[in-house]
Structure formats: structure tokens, C-alpha cells
Steps between C-alpha positions, in 0.01 A plus 500: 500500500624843395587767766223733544236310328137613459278379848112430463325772749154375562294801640141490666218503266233768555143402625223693491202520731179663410215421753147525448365746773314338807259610691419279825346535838711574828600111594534336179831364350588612219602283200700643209480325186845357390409548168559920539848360500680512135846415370593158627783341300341179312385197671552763859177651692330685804707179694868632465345764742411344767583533844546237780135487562450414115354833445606779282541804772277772416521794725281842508550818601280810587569838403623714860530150668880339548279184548617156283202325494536133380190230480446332795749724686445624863430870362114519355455695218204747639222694220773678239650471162845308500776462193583153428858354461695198498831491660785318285742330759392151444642490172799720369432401131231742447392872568149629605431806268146607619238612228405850482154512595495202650186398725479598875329284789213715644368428817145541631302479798388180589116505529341322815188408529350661841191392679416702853181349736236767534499675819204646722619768752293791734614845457722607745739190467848556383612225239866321548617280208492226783072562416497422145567170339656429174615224251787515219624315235837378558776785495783487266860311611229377818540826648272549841275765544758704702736510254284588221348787741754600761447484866215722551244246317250489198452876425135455487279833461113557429314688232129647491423683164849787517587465826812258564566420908749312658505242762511673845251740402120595587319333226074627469259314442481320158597241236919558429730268276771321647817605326883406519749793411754357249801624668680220349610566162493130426153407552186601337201395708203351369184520705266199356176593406546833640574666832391356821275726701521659902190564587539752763161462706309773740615518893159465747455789741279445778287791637370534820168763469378633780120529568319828458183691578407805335141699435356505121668738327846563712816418378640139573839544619672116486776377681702183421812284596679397175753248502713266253695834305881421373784649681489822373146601428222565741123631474634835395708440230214166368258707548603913448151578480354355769315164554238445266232365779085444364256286659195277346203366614433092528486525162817583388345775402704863565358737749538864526482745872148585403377138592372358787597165680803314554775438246791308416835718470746429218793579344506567099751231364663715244844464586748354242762313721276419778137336590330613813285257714297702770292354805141394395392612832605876429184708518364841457178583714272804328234637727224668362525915523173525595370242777317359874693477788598144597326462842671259759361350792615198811251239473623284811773361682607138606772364668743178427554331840834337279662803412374776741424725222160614402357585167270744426265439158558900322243537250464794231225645272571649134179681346722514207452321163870481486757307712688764732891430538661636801905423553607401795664812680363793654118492323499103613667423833428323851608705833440518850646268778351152411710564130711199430660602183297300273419814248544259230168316568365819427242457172633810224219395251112563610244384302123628419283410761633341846848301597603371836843393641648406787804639694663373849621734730609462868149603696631861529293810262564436152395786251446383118566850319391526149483826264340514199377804259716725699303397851560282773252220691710307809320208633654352794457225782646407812555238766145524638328460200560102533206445739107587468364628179842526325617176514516326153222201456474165304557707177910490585488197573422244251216660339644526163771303319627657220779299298745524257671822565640611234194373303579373151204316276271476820391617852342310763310631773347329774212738752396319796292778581160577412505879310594622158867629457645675195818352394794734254758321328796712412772415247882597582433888364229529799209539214186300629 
């Protein structure tokens, strides 16, 4: 062989690679098709680049991120568009020339299907996301739901027509979707067949109405105990205006200051976070402006050998064609030294014609003091009254037998004695 004889120089053979572009969802591997690869020598292919794994090692990167991403790698390739390439070092007999315009891998947001239980809460309550209940597809790379959302939770919030609230805050009454804020750029989330619904449901206040008695034609000024409000409201701010109170009759029907009789007081339920029960009991007494006195007398007195108390029988006349309604108080009291504090077996309503009652007192002067129409009758008894003329007869004692009380479909009433008696049932509004 001559000195300095020609040598064979065997230099690497260009390839090119031209992807397709790909467009995937956040989780899924791409594949690149070896056949974007050109320029093998003959009987050589996509194999002479191959890597230990027996894969030819694609890589991506994403513009402003330092990132190599490689398939199957411990980076994940989040929602972006990535350049492709293939890196030569498992074979030195060729070169990777990359395509102009060559295809990019676009990633999107993975969509999840989303399905939250419907939810029925009172106004007032503050929602936590421990409250709410929802279901998801499987995450991407089997990512947990902290990961996906962070630490602080599902970043649930409620919408009613253009008003958007979050959880924490005082939700009114009404129908709102259940929503999840995408905060993570990954996901897309798919509510099926629609939002779920919160129904956010009226809170019950319960009002305590005080009786009243008033003449036709005044003024009825009510009084009530409300309770039940949220922290942070009261009856002023519910109800700025005052308290809507009317009254009906046993009808149902509403009644006006100019009637006459006994009423039931109400409320008007026109509030939009709350309802309002009230006491069925709650009544309104109208006297008529022009009327008789209610005239009072002590009928007798008897005496319970058991108890040492006696009881004197009070009895009353109303000329009237109306009931008379007297509160309890200063215009219907009992006084004087045989008193036992037992003003509440005082009768407040007085119906047409005659009414007796009994009240016990100790044997001293008790004085029955009763004012109607602006005028006042006192009957009263005392201790002596229980002998001689004024000691009660058979009549107390057996005479009569009245039963059920309260009396529903029927009344029964047994008279022992021989006379003609004139019986008044009165419903719970004192109307005969």
C-alpha cells in the first residue's frame, strides 16, 4: 500500500422527521408515527433508533418551560402546545434534521364527567364543601382529588339567574346550580344532564301574640315575641316596616276594627327567607261602642270540709246581643282579704243572657270587680254567707253533668233537676 493513500470516511446520513400535529387530552401518551421518519439507508428503519427500552426517544418541549418531557416520564405534560423531537445518541450513523413546519403536540383539558347529589338546606345555614356530595370520573395519571384541587377542596360555588355565591356565604331562598370552578387548567368538567340543584328552603319563626281587647272602632295595637331569626337579623331589620298583624273570624275570613266579637290574630306570611307560625290561641276581643252594662252578682257560698276553702257560685247578666270581653286586669279582678290569687279563673268573655262560675277563696270578703262601658258593678261575698239563705243547694252538687269539655262533634248533658235551663256552647273565639 502506497504512503498516504486515499481512506473511506463514512459520515452520518441525514434523517428527517416531519410529525403530523396531535392534539390529545391531559393524561394520554402520546404515540408518534415512525413513519414521519425519512432517509433510512436501504434495508435500515425507525429500529436503528431505538433506545434500551426498544423505543425511539421522542422528547417535547414547551415554549418558556426548560422542561424535557419524555412519554411515560415522571414530568406530565399539563394543557399546552409542545415541539416534537427525537434525540440521535442511540445511533451515530444518522442526523435528525427536523422539518420546517413540522406538527406540534397540543394538549387539552381532560373533560370529566361530574355528577353532584341535590341538596335541601334552610336559610340561614352556611354551606362547607364537607355538605355537598360529588362523584368524578377517574382523574388523569390517578391523581386524587387534592391534587387535582389543592388543599382547600372542590371550589364549589352556586348560581341563581346573575348572581354567582360562594361557599361560606348567606345563600336566600331559591333553586341555585351546583357548580365547580375550573381552577385546574387540565380538567374540563362535565355536569351530566345538567347542574345539580340546592334548594335553599324557608327558616320557621315562631310568634308568640299576645291577647287583646279593644272597643269597635279603636286602634289595635299588637304585641308579639318573635323568635327563630339568623345571627344577624332581628324583627327590625325582617321586618323595617313593622309586623304585618290582621285577624279573621272562624272562617278564615279577614276582619277589620269595625267588627264585633272575638278574633284570631295573625301574622301576614310575606316574607321571602322566612315562614312565620303564630299561636292559634292569639285573640283580639272587640266590644261593641255602644252597649249594657254587664251586671254581676254572688249567688251562694259552700264550703269543702277537704280543702278548707269555700267557693262562692258568681253569676253575671248581659242584656246585650253581643258577647262582652273584659281582660283580666284592672276592669276584671278579685280583691279583698279572702283573695287567693286565682285571677286567672276569672271568665274575660260574657255571653248574651246569664253565666255562672265558681271561685274559692279563704272565708274572708272577696269583691268580684268588673267594668264594662266605662262603669263599674262589684259583687262580693264573704265568710258568713256560707250558712242560711246563701248557702249553695243541690244545684252545685250533682244537678247537672255536663261532658266533654272541650266539646267536639257532641255534648252531653245530664239535669237531675226538675226546671228548664238554657245551655250556650262557645267555640275557641268565645262566639256562642
Amino acid at each position: 500500500y502506497a504512503e498516504g493513500r486515499g481512506q473511506l470516511t463514512v459520515t452520518a446520513a441525514s434523517l428527517t422527521f416531519n410529525p403530523a400535529a396531535l392534539e390529545l387530552s391531559y393524561g394520554t401518551m402520546p404515540q408518534i408515527d415512525p413513519a414521519s421518519i425519512t432517509g433510512f439507508a436501504e434495508g435500515e428503519g425507525p429500529e436503528v433508533l431505538f433506545n434500551d427500552a426498544g423505543q425511539i426517544p421522542y422528547y417535547f418541549t414547551k415554549e418558556g418551560d426548560e422542561t424535557i418531557y419524555t412519554p411515560g416520564g415522571e414530568q406530565k405534560m399539563g394543557v399546552g402546545v409542545y415541539d416534537i423531537f427525537i434525540t440521535d445518541d442511540p445511533s451515530d450513523n444518522y442526523d435528525i434534521e427536523l422539518a420546517d413546519g413540522r406538527g406540534q403536540l397540543t394538549i387539552l383539558p381532560l373533560d370529566v364527567s361530574v355528577s353532584s347529589e341535590t341538596l335541601t338546606e334552610t336559610y340561614g345555614y352556611l354551606l362547607g364543601a364537607s355538605d355537598l356530595t360529588t362523584t368524578f370520573d377517574a382523574f388523569a395519571y390517578s391523581e386524587t382529588v387534592e391534587e387535582v384541587f389543592g388543599s382547600a377542596g372542590i371550589p364549589y360555588y352556586f348560581v341563581r339567574g346573575e348572581t354567582e355565591l360562594e361557599l361560606g356565604d348567606l345563600l336566600e331562598v331559591g333553586l341555585y346550580d351546583i357548580r365547580i370552578r375550573e381552577t385546574n387548567p387540565n380538567y374540563e368538567f362535565n355536569f351530566i344532564d345538567g347542574f345539580n340543584e340546592l334548594e335553599v328552603a324557608k327558616k320557621m319563626l315562631i310568634a308568640q301574640i299576645d291577647d287583646l281587647y279593644i272597643d269597635q272602632g279603636d286602634m289595635p295595637q299588637f304585641t308579639a315575641v318573635i323568635e327563630g331569626f339568623i345571627d344577624g337579623e332581628d324583627e327590625s331589620s325582617v321586618y323595617p316596616d313593622g309586623i304585618p298583624f290582621y285577624f279573621v273570624d272562624e272562617n278564615g275570613i279577614e276582619a277589620s276594627n269595625t267588627d264585633i266579637g272575638a278574633f284570631t290574630i295573625r301574622i301576614r306570611d310575606n316574607l321571602h327567607n322566612y315562614f312565620i307560625v303564630t299561636n292559634d290561641d292569639a285573640t283580639i276581643y272587640i266590644n261593641s261602642d255602644r252597649g249594657k252594662q254587664v251586671r254581676t252578682y254572688s249567688d251562694c257560698v259552700s264550703y269543702d270540709e277537704g280543702t278548707g276553702l269555700y267557693t262562692v257560685t258568681f253569676r253575671y247578666e248581659n242584656d246585650n246581643s253581643e258577647p262582652v270581653f273584659v281582660a283580666q286586669g284592672p276592669d276584671n279582678f278579685l280583691s279583698g282579704a279572702g283573695y287567693i290569687g286565682n285571677n286567672s279563673d276569672l271568665p274575660t268573655v260574657f255571653m248574651p243572657g246569664s253565666g255562672v262560675f265558681e271561685i274559692k277563696f279563704n272565708g274572708g270578703r272577696l269583691t268580684w270587680s268588673l267594668t264594662t262601658f266605662s262603669r263599674t258593678q262589684k259583687s262580693d261575698v264573704s265568710s258568713d254567707s256560707t250558712t242560711g239563705s246563701n248557702e249553695c243547694g243541690a244545684k252545685l252538687d250533682g244537678a247537672y253533668l255536663v261532658y266533654p269539655n272541650p266539646v267536639t262533634d257532641f255534648v252531653n248533658i245530664e239535669q237531675i233537676v226538675s226546671e228548664q235551663s238554657d245551655v250556650y256552647i262557645v267555640n275557641m273565639y268565645g262566639i256562642v
